[in-house]
N, C-alpha and C positions, 0 to 999 in steps of 0.2 A: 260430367262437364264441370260442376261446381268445385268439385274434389280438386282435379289437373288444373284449375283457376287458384284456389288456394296454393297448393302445392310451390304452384310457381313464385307467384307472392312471398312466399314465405323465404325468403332464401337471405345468404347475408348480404349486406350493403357494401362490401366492398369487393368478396369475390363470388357473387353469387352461389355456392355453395348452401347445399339444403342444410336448413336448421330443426332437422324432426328432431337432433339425438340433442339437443339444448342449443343454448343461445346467451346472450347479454343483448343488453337495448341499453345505449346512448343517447343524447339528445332527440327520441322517436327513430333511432336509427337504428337497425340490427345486426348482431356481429356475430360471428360464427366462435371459436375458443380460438382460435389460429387467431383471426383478423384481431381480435379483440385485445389480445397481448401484444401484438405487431404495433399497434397502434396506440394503446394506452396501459401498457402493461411497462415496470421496471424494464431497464435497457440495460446491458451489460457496458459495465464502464471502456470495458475493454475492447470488444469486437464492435459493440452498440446493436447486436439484436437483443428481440426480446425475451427474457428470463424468464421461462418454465420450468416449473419444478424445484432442485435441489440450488439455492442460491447464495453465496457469500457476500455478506454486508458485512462491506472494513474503509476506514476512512471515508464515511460519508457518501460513500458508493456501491453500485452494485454488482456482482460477478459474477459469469458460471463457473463452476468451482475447478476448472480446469485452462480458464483465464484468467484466477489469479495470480500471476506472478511475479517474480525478483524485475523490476524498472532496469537490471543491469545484464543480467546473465539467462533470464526467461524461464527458470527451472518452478515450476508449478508450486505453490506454499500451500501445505499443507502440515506443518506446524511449525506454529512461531512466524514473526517475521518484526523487521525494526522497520522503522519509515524516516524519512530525510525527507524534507523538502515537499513533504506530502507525498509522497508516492512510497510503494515499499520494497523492500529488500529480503532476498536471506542473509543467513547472519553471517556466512563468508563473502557477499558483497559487501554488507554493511561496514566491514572493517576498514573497509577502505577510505570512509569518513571519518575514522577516529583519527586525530592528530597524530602527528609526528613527534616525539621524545627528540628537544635539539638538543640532547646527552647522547644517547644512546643510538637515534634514529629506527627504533621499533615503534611500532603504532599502543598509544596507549588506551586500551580497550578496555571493554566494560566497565563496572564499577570501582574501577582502580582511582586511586588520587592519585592527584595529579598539580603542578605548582604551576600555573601563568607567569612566568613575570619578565621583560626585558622584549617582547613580544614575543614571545613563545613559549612553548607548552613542555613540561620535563618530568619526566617519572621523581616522584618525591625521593628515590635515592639518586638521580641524576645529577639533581639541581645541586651543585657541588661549587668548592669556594676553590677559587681558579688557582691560588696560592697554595693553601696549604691541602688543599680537597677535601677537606671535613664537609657532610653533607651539612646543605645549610638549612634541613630542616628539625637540626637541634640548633642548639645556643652557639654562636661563632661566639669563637674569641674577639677581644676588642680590636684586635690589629689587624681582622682579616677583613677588610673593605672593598676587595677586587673577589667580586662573585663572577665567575666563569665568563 
């Protein structure tokens, strides 16, 4: 009698499920390893259950590593990724936030330089003197003052 009394008792606080094979206790309250992560365990940024096991922490958050993916196209990251806007990308999404060359109109990517100027953005051999098209990131001549 006293055994099948305990027994009972013993179970967790949320799905009643026996706790012989372990346990957690919260605030006097008992948790089975399921409820316990459910409940207070990291949460997947992505789906929002909770994370057991093999877990990607990137940007401040956490993921099964099969809900990590591109914000654009959904393709699982597993190496590399760039992030925009706080969220992340693969790297053939990601191109698609690198500015536009208003010389050339190809996207100027990566580590490339790159000239600002006139409101917008131009491959340093773009940026060209609208006159005579010497690039203007040597020395213009004095008489070329009409930049593209």
């Amino acid at each position: 009698w006293y055994q099948r009394r305990v027994r009972e008792h013993f179970v967790c606080s949320v799905c009643e499920g026996d706790l012989s094979q372990g346990f957690k206790e919260v605030e006097e309250k008992l948790y089975c390893g399921d409820c316990y992560f459910e409940n207070f365990g990291e949460k997947c940024a992505n789906c929002g259950k909770a994370c057991v096991g093999a877990v990607i922490q990137a940007l401040g958050r956490s993921y099964h590593p099969e809900h990590f993916v591109c914000n654009d196209c959904g393709v699982v990251l597993t190496e590399g990724f760039n992030v925009d806007n706080g969220n992340p990308y693969c790297k053939k999404c990601h191109v698609n936030f690198m500015p536009l060359c208003a010389g050339c109109y190809d996207r100027i990517e990566g580590a490339s330089q790159w000239i600002s100027a006139l409101n917008k953005d131009w491959h340093n051999g773009c940026f060209t003197c609208s006159v005579c098209v010497m690039c203007a990131c040597h020395s213009l001549p004095k008489l070329c003052l009409f930049i593209y």
